[in-house]
PDB file of N, CA, C and O in Angstrom:
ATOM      1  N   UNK A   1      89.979  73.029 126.492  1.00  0.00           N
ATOM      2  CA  UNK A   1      90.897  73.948 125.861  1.00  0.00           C
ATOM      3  C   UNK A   1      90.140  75.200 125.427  1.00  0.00           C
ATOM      4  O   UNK A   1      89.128  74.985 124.760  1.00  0.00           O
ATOM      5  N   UNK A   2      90.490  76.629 125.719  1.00  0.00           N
ATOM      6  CA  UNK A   2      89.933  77.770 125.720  1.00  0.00           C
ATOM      7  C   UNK A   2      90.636  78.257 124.650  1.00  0.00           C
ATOM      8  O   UNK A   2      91.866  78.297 124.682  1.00  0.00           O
ATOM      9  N   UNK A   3      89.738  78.789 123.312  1.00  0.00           N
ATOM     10  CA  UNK A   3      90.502  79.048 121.872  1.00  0.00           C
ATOM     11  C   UNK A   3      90.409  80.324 122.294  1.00  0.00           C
ATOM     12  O   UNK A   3      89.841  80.621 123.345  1.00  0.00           O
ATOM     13  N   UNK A   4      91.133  81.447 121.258  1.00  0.00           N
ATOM     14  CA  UNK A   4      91.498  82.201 120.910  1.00  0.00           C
ATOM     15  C   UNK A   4      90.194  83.411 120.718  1.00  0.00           C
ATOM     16  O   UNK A   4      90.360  84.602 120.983  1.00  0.00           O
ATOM     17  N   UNK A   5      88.859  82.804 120.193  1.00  0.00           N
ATOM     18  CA  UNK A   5      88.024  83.532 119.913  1.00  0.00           C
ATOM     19  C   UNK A   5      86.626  83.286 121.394  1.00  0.00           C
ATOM     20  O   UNK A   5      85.484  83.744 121.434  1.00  0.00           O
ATOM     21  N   UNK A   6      87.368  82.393 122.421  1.00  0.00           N
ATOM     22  CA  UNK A   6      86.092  82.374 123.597  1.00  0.00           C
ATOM     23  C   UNK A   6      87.396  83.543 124.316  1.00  0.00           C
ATOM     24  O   UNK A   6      86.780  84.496 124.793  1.00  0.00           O
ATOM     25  N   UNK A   7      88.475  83.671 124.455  1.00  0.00           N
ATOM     26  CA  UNK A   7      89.299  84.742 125.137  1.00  0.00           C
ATOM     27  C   UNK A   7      88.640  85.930 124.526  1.00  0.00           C
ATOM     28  O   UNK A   7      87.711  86.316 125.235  1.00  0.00           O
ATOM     29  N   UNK A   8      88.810  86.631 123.457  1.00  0.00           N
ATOM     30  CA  UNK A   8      87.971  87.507 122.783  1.00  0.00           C
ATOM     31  C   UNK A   8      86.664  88.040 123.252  1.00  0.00           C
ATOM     32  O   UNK A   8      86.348  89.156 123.665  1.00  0.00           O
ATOM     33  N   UNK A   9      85.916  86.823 123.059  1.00  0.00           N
ATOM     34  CA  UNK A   9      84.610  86.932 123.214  1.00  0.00           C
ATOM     35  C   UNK A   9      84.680  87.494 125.132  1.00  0.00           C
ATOM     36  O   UNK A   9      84.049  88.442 125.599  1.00  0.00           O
ATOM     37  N   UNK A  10      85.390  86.801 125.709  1.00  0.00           N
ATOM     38  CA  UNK A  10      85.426  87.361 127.567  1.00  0.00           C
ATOM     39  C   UNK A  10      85.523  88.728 127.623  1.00  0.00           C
ATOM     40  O   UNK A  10      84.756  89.274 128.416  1.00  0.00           O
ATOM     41  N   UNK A  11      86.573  89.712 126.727  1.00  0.00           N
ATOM     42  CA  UNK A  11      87.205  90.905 126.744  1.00  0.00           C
ATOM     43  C   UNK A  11      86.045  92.188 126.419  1.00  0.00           C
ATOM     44  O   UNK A  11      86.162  93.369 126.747  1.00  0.00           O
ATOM     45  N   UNK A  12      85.023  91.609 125.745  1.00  0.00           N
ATOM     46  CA  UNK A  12      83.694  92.574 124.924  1.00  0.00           C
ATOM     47  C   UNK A  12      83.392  92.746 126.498  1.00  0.00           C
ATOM     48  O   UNK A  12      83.847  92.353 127.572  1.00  0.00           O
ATOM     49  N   UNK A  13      82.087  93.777 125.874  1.00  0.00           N
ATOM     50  CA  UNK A  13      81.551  94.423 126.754  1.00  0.00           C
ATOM     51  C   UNK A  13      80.245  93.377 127.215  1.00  0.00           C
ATOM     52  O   UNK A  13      80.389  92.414 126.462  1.00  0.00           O
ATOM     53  N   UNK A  14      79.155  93.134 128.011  1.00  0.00           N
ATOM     54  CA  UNK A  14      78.304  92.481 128.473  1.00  0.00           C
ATOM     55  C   UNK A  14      77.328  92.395 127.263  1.00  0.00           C
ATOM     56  O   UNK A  14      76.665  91.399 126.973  1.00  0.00           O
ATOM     57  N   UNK A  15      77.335  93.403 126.701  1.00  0.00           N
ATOM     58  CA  UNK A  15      75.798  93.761 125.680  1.00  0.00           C
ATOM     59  C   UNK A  15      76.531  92.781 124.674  1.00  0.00           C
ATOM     60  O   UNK A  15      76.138  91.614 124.678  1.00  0.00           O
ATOM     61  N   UNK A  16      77.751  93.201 123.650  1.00  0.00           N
ATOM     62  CA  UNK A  16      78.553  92.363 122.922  1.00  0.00           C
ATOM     63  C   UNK A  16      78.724  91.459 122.918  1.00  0.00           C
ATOM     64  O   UNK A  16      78.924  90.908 121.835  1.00  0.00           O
ATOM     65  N   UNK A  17      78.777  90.203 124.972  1.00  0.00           N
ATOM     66  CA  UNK A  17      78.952  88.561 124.475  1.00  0.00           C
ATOM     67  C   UNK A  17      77.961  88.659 124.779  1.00  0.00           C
ATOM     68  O   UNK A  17      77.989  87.511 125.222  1.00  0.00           O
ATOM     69  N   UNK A  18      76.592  89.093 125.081  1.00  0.00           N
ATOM     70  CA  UNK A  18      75.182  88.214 125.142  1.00  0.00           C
ATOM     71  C   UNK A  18      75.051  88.385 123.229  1.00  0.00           C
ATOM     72  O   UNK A  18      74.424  87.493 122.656  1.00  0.00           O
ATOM     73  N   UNK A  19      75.519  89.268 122.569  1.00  0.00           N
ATOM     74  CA  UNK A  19      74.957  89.226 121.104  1.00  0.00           C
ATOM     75  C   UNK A  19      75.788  88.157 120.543  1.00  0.00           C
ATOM     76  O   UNK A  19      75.315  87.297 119.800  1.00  0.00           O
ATOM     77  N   UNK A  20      77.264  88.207 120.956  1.00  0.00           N
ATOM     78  CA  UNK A  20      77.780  86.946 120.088  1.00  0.00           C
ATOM     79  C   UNK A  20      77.549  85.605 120.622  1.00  0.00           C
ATOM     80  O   UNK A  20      77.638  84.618 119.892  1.00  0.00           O
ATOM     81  N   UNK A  21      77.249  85.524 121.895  1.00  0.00           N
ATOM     82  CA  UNK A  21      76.726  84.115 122.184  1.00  0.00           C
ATOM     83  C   UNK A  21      75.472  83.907 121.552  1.00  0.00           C
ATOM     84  O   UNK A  21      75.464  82.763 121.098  1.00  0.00           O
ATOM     85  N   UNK A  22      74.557  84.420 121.352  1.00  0.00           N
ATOM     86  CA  UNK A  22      73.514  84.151 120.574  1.00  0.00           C
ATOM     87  C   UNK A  22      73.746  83.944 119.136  1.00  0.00           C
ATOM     88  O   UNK A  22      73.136  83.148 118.421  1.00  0.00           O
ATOM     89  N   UNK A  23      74.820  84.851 118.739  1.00  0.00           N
ATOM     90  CA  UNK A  23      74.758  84.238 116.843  1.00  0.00           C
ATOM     91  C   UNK A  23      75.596  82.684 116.700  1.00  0.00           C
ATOM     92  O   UNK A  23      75.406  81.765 115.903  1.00  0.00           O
ATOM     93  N   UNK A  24      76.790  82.858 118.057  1.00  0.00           N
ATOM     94  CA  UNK A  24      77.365  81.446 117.873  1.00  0.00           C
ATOM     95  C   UNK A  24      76.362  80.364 117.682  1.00  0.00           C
ATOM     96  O   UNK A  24      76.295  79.682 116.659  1.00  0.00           O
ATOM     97  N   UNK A  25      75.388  80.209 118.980  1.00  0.00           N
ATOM     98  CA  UNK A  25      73.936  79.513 119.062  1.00  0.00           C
ATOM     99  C   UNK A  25      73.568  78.983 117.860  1.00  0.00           C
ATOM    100  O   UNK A  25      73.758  77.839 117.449  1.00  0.00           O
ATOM    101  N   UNK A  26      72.785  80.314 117.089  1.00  0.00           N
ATOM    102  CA  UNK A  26      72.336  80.466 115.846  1.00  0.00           C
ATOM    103  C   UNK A  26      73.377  79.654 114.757  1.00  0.00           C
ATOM    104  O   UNK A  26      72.774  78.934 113.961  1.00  0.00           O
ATOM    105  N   UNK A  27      74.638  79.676 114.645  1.00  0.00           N
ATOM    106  CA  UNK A  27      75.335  79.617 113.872  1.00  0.00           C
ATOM    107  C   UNK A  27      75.392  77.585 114.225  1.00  0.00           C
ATOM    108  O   UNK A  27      74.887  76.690 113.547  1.00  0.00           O
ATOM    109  N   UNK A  28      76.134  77.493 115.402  1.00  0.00           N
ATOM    110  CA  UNK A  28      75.866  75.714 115.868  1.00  0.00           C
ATOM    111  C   UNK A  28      74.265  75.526 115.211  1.00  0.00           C
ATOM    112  O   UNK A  28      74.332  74.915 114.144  1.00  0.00           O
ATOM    113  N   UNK A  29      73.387  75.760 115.446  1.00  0.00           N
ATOM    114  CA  UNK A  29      72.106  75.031 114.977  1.00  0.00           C
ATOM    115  C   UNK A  29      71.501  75.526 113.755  1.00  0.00           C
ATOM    116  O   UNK A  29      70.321  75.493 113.403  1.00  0.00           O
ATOM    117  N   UNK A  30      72.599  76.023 113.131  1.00  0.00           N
ATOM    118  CA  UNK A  30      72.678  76.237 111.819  1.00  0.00           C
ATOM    119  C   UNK A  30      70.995  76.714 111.176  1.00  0.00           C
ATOM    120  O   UNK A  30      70.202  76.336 110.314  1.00  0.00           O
ATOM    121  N   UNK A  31      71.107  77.752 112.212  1.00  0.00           N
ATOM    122  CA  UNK A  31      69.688  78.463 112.128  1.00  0.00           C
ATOM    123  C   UNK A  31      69.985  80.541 111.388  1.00  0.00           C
ATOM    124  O   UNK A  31      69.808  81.650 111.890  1.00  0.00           O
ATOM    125  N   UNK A  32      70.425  80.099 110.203  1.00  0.00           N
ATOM    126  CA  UNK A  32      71.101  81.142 109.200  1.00  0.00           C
ATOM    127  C   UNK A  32      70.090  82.620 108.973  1.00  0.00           C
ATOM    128  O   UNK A  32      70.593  83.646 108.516  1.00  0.00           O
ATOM    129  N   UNK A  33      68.991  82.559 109.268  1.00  0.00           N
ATOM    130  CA  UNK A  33      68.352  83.680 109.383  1.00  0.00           C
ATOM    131  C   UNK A  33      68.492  84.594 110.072  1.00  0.00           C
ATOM    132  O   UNK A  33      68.859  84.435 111.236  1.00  0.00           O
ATOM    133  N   UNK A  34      68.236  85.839 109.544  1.00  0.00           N
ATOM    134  CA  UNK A  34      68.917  86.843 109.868  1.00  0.00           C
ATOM    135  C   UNK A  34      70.066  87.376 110.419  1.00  0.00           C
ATOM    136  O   UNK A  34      70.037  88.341 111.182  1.00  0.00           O
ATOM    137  N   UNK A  35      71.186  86.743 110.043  1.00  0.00           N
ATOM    138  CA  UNK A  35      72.539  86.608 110.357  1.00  0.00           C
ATOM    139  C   UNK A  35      72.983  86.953 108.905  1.00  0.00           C
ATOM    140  O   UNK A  35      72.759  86.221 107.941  1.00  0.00           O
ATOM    141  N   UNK A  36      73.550  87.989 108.859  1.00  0.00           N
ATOM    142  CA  UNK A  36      74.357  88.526 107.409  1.00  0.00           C
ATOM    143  C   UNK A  36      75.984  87.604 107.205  1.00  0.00           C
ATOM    144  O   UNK A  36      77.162  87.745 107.531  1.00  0.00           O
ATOM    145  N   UNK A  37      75.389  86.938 106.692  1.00  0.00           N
ATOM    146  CA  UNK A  37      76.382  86.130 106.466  1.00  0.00           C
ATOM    147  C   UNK A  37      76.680  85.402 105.187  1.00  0.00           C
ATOM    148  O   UNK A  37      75.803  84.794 104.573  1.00  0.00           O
ATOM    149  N   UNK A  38      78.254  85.492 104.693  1.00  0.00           N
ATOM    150  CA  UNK A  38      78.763  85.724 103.440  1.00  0.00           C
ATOM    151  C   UNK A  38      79.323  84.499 103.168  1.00  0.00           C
ATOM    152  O   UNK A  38      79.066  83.568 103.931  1.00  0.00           O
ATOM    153  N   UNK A  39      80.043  84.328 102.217  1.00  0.00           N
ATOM    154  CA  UNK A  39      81.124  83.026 101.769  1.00  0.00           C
ATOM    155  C   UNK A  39      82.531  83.904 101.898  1.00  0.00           C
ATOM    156  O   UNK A  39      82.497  85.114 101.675  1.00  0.00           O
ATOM    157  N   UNK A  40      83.128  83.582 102.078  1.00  0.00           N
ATOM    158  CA  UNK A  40      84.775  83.664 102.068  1.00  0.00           C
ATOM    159  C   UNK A  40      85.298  83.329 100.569  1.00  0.00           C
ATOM    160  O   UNK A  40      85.866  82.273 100.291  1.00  0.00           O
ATOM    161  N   UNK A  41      85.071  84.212  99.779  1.00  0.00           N
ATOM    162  CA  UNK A  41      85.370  84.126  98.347  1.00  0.00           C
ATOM    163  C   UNK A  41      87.212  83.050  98.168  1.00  0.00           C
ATOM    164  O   UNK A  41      87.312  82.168  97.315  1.00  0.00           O
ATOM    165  N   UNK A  42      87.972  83.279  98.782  1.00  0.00           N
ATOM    166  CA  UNK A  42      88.984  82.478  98.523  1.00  0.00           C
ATOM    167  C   UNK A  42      89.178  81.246  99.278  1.00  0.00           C
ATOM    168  O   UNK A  42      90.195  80.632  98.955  1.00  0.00           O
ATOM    169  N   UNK A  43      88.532  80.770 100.119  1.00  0.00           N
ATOM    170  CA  UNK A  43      88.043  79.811 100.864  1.00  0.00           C
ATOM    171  C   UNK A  43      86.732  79.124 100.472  1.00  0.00           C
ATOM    172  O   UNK A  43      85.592  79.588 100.454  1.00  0.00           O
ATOM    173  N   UNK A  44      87.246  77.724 100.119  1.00  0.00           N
ATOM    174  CA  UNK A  44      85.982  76.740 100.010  1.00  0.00           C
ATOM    175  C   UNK A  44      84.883  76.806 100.794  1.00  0.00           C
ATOM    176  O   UNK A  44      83.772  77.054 100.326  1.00  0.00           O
ATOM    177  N   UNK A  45      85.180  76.515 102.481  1.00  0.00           N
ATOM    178  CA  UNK A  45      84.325  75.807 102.990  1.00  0.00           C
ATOM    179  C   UNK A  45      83.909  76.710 104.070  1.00  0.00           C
ATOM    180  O   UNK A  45      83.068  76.285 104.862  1.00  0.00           O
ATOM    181  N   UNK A  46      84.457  78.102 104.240  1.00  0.00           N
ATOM    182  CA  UNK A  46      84.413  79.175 105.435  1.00  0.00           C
ATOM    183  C   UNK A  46      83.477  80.107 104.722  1.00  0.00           C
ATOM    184  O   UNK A  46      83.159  80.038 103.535  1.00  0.00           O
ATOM    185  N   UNK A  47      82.949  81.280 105.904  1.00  0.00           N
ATOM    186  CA  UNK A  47      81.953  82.207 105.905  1.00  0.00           C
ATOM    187  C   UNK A  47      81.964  82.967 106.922  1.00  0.00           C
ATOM    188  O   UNK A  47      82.142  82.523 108.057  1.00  0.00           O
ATOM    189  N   UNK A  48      81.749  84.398 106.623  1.00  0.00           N
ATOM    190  CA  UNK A  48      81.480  85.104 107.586  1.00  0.00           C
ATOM    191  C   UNK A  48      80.118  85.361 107.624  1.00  0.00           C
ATOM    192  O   UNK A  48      79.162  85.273 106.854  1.00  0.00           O
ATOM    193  N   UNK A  49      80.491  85.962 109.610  1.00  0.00           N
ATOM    194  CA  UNK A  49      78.590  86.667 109.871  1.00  0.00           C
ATOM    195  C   UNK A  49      79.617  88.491 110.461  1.00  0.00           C
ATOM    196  O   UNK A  49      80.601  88.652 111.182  1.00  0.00           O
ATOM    197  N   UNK A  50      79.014  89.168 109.943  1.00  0.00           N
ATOM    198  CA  UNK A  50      79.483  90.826 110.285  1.00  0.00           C
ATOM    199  C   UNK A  50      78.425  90.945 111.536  1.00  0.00           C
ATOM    200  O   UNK A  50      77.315  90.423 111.630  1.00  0.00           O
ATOM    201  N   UNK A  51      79.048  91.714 112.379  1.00  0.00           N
ATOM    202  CA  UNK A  51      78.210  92.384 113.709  1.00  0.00           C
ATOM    203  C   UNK A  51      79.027  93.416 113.908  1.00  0.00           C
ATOM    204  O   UNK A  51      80.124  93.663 114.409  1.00  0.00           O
ATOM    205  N   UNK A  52      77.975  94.044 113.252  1.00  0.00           N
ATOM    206  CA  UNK A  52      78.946  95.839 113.911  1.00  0.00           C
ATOM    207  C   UNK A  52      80.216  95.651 113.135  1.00  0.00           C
ATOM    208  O   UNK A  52      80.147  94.874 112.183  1.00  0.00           O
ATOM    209  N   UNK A  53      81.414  96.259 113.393  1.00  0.00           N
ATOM    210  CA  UNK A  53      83.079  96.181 113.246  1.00  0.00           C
ATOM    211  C   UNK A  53      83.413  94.911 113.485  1.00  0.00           C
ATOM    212  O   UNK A  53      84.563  94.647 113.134  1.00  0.00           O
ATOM    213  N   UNK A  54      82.910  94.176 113.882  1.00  0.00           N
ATOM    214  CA  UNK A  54      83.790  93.021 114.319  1.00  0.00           C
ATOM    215  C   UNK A  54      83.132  91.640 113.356  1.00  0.00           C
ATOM    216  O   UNK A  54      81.961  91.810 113.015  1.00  0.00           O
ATOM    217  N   UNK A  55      83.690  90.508 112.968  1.00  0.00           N
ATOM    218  CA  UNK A  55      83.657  89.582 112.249  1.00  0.00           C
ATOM    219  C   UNK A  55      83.423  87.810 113.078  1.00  0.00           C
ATOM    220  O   UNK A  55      83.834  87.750 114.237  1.00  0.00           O
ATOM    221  N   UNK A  56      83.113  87.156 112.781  1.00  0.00           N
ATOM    222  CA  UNK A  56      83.023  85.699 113.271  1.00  0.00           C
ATOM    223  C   UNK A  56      83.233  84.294 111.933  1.00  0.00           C
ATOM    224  O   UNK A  56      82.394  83.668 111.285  1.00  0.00           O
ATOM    225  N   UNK A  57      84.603  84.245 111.964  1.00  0.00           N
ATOM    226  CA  UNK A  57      84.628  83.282 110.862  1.00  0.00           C
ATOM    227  C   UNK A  57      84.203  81.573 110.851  1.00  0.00           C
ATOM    228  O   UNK A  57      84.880  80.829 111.561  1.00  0.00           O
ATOM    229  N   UNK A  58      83.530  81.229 110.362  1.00  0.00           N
ATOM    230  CA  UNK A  58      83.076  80.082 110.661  1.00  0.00           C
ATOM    231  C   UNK A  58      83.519  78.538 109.437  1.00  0.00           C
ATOM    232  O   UNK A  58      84.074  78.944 108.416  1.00  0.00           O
ATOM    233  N   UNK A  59      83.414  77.697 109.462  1.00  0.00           N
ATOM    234  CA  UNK A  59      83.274  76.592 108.486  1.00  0.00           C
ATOM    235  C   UNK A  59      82.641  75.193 108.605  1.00  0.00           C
ATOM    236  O   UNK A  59      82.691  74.433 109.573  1.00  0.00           O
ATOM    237  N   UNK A  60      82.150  75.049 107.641  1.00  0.00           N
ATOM    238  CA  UNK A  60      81.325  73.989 107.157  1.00  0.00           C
ATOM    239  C   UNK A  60      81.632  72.864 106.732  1.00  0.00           C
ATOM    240  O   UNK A  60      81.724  72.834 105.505  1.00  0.00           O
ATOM    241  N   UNK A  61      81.913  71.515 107.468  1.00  0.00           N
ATOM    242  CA  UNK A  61      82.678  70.530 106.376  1.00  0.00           C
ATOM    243  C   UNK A  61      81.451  69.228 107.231  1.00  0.00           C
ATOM    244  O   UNK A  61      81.305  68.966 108.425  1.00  0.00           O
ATOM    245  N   UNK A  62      80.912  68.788 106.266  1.00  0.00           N
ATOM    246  CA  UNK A  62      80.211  67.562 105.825  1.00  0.00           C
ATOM    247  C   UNK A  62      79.229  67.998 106.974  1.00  0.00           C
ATOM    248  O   UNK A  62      78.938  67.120 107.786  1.00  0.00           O
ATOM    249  N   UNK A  63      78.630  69.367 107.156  1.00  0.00           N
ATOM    250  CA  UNK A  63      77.320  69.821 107.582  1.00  0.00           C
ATOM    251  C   UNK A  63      77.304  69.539 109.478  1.00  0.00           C
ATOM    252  O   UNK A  63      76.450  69.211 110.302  1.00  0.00           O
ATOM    253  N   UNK A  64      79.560  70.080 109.520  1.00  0.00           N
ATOM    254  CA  UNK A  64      79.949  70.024 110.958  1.00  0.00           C
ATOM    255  C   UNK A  64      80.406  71.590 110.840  1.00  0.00           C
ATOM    256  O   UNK A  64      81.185  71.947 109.956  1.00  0.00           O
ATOM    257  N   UNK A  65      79.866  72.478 111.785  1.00  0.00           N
ATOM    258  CA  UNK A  65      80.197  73.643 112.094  1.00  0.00           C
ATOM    259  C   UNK A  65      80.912  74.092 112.982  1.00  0.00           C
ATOM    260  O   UNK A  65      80.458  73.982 114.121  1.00  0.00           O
ATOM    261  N   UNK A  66      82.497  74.865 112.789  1.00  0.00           N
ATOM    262  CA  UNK A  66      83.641  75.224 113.478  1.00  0.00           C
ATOM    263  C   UNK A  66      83.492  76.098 113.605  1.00  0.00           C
ATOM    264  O   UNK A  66      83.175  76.658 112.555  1.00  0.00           O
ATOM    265  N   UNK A  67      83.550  77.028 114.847  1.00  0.00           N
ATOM    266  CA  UNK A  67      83.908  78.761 114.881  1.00  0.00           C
ATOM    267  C   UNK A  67      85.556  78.821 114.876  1.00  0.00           C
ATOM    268  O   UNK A  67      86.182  78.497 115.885  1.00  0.00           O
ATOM    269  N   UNK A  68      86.110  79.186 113.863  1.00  0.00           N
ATOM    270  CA  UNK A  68      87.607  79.504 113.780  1.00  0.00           C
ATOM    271  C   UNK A  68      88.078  80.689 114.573  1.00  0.00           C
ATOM    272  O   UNK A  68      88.891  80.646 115.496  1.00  0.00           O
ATOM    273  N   UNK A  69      87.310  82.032 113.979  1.00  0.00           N
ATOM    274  CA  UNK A  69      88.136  83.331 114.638  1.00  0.00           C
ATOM    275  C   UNK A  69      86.214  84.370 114.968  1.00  0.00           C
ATOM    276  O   UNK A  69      85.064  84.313 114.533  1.00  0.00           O
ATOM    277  N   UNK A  70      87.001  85.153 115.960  1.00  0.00           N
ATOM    278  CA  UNK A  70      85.975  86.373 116.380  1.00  0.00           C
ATOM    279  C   UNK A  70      87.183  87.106 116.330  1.00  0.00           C
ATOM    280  O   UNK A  70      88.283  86.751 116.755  1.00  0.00           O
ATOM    281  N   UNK A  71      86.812  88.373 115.658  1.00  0.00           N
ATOM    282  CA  UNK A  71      88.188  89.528 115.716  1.00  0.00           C
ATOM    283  C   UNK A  71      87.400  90.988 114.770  1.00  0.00           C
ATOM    284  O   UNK A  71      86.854  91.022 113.667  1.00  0.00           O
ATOM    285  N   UNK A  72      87.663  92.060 115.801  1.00  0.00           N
ATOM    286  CA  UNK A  72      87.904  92.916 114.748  1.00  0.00           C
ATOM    287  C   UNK A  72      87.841  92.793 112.898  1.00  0.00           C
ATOM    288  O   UNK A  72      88.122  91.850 112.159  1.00  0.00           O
ATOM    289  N   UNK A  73      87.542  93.633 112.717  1.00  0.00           N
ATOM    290  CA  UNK A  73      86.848  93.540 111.011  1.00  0.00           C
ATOM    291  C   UNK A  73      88.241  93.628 110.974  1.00  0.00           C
ATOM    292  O   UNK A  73      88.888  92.591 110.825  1.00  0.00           O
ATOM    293  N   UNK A  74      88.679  94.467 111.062  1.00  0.00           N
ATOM    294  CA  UNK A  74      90.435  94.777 110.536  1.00  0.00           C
ATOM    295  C   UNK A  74      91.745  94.197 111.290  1.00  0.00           C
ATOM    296  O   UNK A  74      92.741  94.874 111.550  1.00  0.00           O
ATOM    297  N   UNK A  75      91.602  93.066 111.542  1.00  0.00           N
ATOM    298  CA  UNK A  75      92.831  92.252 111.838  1.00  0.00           C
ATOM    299  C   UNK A  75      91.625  90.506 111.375  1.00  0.00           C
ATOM    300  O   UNK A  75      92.037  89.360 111.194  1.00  0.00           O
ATOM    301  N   UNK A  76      90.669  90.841 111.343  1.00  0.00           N
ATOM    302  CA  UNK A  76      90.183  89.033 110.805  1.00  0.00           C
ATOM    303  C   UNK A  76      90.848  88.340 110.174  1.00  0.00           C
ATOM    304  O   UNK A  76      91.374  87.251 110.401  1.00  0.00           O
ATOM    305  N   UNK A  77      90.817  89.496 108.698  1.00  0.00           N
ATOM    306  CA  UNK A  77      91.256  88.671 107.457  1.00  0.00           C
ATOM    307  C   UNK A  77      92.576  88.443 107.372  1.00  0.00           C
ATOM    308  O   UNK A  77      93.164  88.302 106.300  1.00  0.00           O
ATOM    309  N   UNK A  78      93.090  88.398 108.447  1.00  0.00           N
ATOM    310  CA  UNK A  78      94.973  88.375 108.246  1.00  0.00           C
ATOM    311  C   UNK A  78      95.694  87.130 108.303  1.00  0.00           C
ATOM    312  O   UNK A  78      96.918  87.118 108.171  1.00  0.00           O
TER     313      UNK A  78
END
């Protein structure tokens, strides 16, 4: 099943999915360095990583890591 944020990720430019396939990487092996990445103040268990304009929301439950959304900074949080 092909989510919402690997469609996304197809539509970038070449330079754009070699960078977000690498933070996804980073993000699965929960290798958090140098990845600017925040808590989701109204959300328990989610976090963002910022790249450029665009956002990658992620979550954490019992130290299992989900990529939820890749989107634009300004339609993420919606």
């Amino acid at each position: 099943m092909v989510r919402a944020w690997q469609k996304y990720i197809n539509k970038l430019s070449n330079k754009e999915k070699i960078i977000f396939r690498d933070i996804i990487k980073k993000i699965i092996l929960k290798d958090f360095e140098n990845l600017d990445i925040k808590r989701i103040v109204w959300k328990e268990n989610e976090f963002r990583v910022r790249v450029w304009n665009k956002r990658a929301i992620f979550e954490v439950i019992n130290w299992k890591v989900n990529i939820l959304k890749i989107w634009p900074r300004w339609d993420i949080y919606k």
